[in-house]
PANUPA-929267 format. One record per residue: x, y, z of N, C-alpha, C in turn. Coordinates in pm, 1 decimal. Example, Ala and Ser with C-alpha at 12.3 -4.5 7.8 and 13.67 -1.06 7.14 Angstrom:
+----------+----------+----------+----------+----------+----------+----------+----------+----------+
:     n.xx :     n.yy :     n.zz :    ca.xx :    ca.yy :    ca.zz :     c.xx :     c.yy :     c.zz :
+----------+----------+----------+----------+----------+----------+----------+----------+----------+
:   1319.0 :   -569.0 :    780.0 :   1230.0 :   -450.0 :    780.0 :   1320.0 :   -330.0 :    780.0 :
:   1285.0 :   -225.0 :    708.0 :   1367.0 :   -106.0 :    714.0 :   1290.0 :      3.0 :    787.0 :
+----------+----------+----------+----------+----------+----------+----------+----------+----------+
end
This chain:
+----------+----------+----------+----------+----------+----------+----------+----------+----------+
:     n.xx :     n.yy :     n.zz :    ca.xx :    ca.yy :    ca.zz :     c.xx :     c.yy :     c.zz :
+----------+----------+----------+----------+----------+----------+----------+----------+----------+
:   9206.5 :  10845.6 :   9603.5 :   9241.3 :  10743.8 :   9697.7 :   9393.0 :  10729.4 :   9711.8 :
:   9456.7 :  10751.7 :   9607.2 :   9572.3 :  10718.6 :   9593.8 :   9656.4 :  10868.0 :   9706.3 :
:   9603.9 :  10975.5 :   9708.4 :   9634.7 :  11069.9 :   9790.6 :   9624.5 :  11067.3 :   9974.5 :
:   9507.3 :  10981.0 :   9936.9 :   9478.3 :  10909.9 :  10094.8 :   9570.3 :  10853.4 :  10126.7 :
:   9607.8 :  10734.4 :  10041.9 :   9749.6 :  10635.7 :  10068.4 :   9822.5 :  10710.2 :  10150.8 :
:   9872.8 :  10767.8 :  10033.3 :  10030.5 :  10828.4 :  10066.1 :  10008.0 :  10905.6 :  10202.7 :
:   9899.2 :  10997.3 :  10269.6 :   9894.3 :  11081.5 :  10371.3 :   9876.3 :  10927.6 :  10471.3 :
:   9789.2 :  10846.6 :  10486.2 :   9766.0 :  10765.9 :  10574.4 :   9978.5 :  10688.4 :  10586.8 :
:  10014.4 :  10648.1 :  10444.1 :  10148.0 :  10588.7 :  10489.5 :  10238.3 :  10701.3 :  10526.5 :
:  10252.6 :  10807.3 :  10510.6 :  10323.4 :  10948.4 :  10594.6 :  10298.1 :  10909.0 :  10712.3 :
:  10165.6 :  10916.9 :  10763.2 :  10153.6 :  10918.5 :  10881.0 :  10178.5 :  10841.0 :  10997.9 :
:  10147.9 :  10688.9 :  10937.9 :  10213.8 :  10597.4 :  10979.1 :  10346.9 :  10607.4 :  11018.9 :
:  10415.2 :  10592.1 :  10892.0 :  10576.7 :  10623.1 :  10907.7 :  10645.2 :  10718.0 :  11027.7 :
:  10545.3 :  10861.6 :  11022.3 :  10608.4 :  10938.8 :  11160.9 :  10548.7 :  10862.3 :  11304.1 :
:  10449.7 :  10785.7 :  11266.7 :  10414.8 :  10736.0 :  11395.3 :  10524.1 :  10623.4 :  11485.7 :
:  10559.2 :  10570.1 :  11334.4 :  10673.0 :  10413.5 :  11376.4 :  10807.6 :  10480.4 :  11470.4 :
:  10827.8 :  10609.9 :  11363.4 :  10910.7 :  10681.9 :  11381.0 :  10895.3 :  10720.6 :  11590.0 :
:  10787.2 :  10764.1 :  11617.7 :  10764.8 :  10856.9 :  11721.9 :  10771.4 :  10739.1 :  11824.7 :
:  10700.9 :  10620.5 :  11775.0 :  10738.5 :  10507.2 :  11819.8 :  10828.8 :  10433.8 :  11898.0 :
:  10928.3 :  10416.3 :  11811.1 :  11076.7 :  10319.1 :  11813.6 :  11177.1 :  10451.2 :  11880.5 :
:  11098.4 :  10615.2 :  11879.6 :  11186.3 :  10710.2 :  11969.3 :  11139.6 :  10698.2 :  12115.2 :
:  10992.3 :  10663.0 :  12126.7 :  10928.0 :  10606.7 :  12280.9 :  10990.6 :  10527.5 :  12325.1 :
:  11026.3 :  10395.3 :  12233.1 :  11076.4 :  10289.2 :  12276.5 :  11197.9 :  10259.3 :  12287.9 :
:  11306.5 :  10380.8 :  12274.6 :  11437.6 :  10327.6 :  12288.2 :  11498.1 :  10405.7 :  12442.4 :
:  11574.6 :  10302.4 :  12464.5 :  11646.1 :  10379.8 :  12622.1 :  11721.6 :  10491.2 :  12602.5 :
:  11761.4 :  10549.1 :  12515.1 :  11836.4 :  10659.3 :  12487.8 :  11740.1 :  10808.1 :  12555.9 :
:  11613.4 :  10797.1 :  12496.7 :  11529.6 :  10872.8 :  12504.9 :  11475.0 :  10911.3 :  12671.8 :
:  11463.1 :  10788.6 :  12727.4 :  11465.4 :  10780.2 :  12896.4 :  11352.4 :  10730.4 :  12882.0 :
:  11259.6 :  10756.1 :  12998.8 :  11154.2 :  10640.7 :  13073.5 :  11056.6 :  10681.2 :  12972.1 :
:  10963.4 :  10656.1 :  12911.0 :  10843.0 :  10729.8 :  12828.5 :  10706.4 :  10687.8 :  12939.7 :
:  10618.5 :  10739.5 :  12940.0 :  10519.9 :  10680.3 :  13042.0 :  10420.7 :  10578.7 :  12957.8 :
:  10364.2 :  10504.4 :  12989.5 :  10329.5 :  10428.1 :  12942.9 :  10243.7 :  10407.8 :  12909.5 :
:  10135.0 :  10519.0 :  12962.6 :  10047.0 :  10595.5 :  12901.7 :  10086.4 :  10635.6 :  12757.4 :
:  10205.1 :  10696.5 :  12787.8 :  10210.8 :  10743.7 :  12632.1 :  10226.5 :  10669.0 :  12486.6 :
:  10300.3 :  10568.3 :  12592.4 :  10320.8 :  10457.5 :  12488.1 :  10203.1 :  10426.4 :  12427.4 :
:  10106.9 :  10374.6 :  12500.3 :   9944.0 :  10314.6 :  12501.0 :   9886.8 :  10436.4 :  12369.3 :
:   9945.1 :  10555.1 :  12427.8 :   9824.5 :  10611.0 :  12320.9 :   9889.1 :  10657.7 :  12144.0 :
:  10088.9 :  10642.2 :  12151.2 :  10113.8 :  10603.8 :  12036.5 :  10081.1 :  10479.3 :  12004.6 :
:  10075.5 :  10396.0 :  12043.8 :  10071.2 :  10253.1 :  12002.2 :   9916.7 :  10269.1 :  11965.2 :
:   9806.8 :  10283.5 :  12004.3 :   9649.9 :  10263.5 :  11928.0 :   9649.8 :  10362.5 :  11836.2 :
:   9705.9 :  10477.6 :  11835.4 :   9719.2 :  10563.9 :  11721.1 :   9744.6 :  10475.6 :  11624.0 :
:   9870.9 :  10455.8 :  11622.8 :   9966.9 :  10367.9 :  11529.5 :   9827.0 :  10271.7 :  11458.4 :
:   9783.2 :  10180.8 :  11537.5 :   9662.1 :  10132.3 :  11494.6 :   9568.5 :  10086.5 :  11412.7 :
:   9508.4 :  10225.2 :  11522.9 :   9403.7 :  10288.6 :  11419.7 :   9450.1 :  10334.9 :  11253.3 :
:   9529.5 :  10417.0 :  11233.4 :   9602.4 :  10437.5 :  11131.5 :   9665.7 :  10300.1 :  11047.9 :
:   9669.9 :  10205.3 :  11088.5 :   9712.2 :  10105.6 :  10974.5 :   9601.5 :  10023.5 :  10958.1 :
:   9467.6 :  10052.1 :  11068.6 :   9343.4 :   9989.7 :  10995.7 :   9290.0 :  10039.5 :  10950.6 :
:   9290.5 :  10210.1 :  10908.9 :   9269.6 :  10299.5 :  10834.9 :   9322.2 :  10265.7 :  10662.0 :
:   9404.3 :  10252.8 :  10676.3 :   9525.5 :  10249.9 :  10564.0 :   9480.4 :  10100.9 :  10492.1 :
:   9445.8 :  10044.6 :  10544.2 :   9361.4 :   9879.1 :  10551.8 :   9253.2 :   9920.6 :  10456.0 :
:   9158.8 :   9995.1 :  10527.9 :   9030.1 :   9984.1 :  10445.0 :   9043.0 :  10044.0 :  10332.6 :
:   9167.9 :  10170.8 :  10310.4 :   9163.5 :  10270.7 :  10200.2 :   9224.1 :  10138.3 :  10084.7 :
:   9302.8 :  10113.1 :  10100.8 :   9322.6 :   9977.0 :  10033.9 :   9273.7 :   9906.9 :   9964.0 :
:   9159.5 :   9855.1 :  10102.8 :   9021.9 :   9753.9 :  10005.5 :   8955.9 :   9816.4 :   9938.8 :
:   8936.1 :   9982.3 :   9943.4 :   8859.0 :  10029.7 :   9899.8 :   8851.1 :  10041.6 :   9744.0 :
:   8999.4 :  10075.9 :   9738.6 :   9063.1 :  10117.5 :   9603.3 :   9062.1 :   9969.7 :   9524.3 :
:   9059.0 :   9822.9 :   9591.1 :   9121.2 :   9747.4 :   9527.9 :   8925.0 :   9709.3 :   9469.4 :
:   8845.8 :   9689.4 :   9574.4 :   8711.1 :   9718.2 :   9509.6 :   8710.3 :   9818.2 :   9393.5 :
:   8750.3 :   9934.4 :   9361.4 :   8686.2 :  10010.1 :   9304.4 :   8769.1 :   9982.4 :   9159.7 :
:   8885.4 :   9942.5 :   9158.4 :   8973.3 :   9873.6 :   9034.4 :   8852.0 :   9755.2 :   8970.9 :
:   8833.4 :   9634.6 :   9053.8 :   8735.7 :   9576.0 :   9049.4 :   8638.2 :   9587.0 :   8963.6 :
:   8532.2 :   9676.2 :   9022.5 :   8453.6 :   9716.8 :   8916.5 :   8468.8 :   9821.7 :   8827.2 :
:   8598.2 :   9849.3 :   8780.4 :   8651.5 :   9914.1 :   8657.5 :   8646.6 :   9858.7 :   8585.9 :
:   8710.5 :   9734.4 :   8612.9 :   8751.8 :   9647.7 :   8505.8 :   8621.7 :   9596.3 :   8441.2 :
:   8540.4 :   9550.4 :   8565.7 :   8414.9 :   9457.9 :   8551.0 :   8341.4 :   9605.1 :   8416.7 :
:   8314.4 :   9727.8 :   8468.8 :   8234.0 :   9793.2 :   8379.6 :   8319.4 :   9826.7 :   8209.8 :
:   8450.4 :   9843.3 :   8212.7 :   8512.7 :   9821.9 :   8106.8 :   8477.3 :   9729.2 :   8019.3 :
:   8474.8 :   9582.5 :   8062.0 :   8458.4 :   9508.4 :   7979.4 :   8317.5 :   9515.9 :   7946.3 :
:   8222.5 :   9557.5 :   8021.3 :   8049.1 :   9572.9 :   7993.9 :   8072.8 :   9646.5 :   7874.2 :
:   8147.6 :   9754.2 :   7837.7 :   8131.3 :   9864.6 :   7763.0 :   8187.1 :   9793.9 :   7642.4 :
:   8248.7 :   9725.1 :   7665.2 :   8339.7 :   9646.6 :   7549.8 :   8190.8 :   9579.4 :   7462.6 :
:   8134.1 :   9470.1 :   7555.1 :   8083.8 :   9421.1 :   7504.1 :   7936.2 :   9463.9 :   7429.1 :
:   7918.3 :   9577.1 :   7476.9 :   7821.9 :   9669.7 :   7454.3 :   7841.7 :   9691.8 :   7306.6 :
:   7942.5 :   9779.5 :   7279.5 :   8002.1 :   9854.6 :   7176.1 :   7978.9 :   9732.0 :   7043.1 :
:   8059.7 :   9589.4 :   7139.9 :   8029.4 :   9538.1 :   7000.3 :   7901.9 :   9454.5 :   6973.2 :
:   7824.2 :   9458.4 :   7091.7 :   7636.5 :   9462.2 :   6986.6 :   7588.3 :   9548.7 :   6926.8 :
:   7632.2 :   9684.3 :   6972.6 :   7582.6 :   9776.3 :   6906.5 :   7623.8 :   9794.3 :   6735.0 :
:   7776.1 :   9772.5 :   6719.4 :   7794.2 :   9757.7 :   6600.0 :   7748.6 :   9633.8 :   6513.5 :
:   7713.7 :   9538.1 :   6577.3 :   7631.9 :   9396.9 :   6513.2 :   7521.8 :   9473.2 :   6504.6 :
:   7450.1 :   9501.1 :   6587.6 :   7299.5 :   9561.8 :   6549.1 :   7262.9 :   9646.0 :   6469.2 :
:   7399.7 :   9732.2 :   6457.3 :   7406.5 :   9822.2 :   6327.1 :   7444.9 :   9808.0 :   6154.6 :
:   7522.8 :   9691.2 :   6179.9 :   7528.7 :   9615.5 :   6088.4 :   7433.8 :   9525.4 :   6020.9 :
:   7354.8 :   9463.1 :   6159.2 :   7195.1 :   9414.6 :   6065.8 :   7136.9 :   9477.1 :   6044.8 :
:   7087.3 :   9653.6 :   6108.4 :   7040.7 :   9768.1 :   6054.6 :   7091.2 :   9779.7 :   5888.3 :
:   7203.3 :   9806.8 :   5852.8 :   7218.8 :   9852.3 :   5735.5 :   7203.7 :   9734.7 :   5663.6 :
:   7216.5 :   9614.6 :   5690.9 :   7179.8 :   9480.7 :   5582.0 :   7034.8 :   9507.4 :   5554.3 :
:   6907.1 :   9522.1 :   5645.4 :   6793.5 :   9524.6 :   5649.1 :   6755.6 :   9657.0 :   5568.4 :
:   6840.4 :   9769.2 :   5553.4 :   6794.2 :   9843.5 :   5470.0 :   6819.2 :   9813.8 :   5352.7 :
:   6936.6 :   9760.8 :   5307.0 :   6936.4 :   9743.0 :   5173.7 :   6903.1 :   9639.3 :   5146.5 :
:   6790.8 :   9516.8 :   5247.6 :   6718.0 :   9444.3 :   5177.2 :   6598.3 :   9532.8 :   5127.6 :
:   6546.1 :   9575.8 :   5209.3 :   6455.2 :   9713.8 :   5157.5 :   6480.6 :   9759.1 :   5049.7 :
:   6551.5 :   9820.9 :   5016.0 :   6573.0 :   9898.1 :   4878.0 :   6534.7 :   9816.4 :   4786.4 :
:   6652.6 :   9720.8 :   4820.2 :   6605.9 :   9593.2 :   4699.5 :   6485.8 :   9547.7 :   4692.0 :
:   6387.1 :   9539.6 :   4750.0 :   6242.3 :   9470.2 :   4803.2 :   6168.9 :   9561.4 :   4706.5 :
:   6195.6 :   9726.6 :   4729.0 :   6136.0 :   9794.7 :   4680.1 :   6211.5 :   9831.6 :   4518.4 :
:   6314.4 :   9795.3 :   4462.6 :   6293.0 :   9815.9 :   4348.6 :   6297.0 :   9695.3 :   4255.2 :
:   6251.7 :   9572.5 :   4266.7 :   6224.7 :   9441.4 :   4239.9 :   6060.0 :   9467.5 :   4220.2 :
:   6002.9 :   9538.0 :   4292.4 :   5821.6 :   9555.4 :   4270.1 :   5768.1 :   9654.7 :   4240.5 :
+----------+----------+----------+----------+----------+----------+----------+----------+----------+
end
C-alpha cells in the first residue's frame, strides 16, 4: 500500500504540476476542455489516493486489534499450561500418597 501512496502522490504532483502549467498565462490560451479533463483527472486521483489511505489506516486497525488478540491468547495459554503442570503434579502426588 505504501507503494500505491507514493505512485498515486507522484502522480498527483505531475498533475498539479501540468495543472498550474494549464493555468498560467505564460503558457497561452489552454482550451478548456483541456483544462476540464486535467482538472477531473487531478480528481479522480486524489479520491484515489483517499481511499488508499483509508485503506491502509483500516488495515493498521486491525493489526493492532489482532496483535493484541495474540497477546492475550499467549497469555491463557501459558495460564492453562501452568494449571496443566500444577494438575500433574497433583497427580503424582495423588498417586504416590496411595
Amino acid at each position: 500500500m505504501q507503494e500505491e501512496k507514493e505512485t498515486f502522490t507522484q502522480e498527483v504532483g505531475k498533475l498539479q504540476g501540468r495543472l498550474q502549467e494549464a493555468e498560467s498565462p505564460a503558457t497561452g490560451a489552454v482550451s478548456s476542455s483541456k483544462y476540464g479533463l486535467l482538472r477531473r483527472e487531478f480528481d479522480a486521483l486524489k479520491e484515489e489516493m483517499f481511499k488508499v489511505e483509508s485503506m491502509r489506516d483500516d488495515a493498521r486497525a486491525r493489526l493492532e486489534t489482532q496483535d493484541r488478540t495474540v497477546i492475550e491468547l499467549q497469555t491463557r495459554v501459558d495460564e492453562l499450561q501452568a494449571l496443566a503442570d500444577e494438575a500433574r503434579v497433583l497427580k503424582v502426588k495423588k498417586l504416590n500418597v496411595t
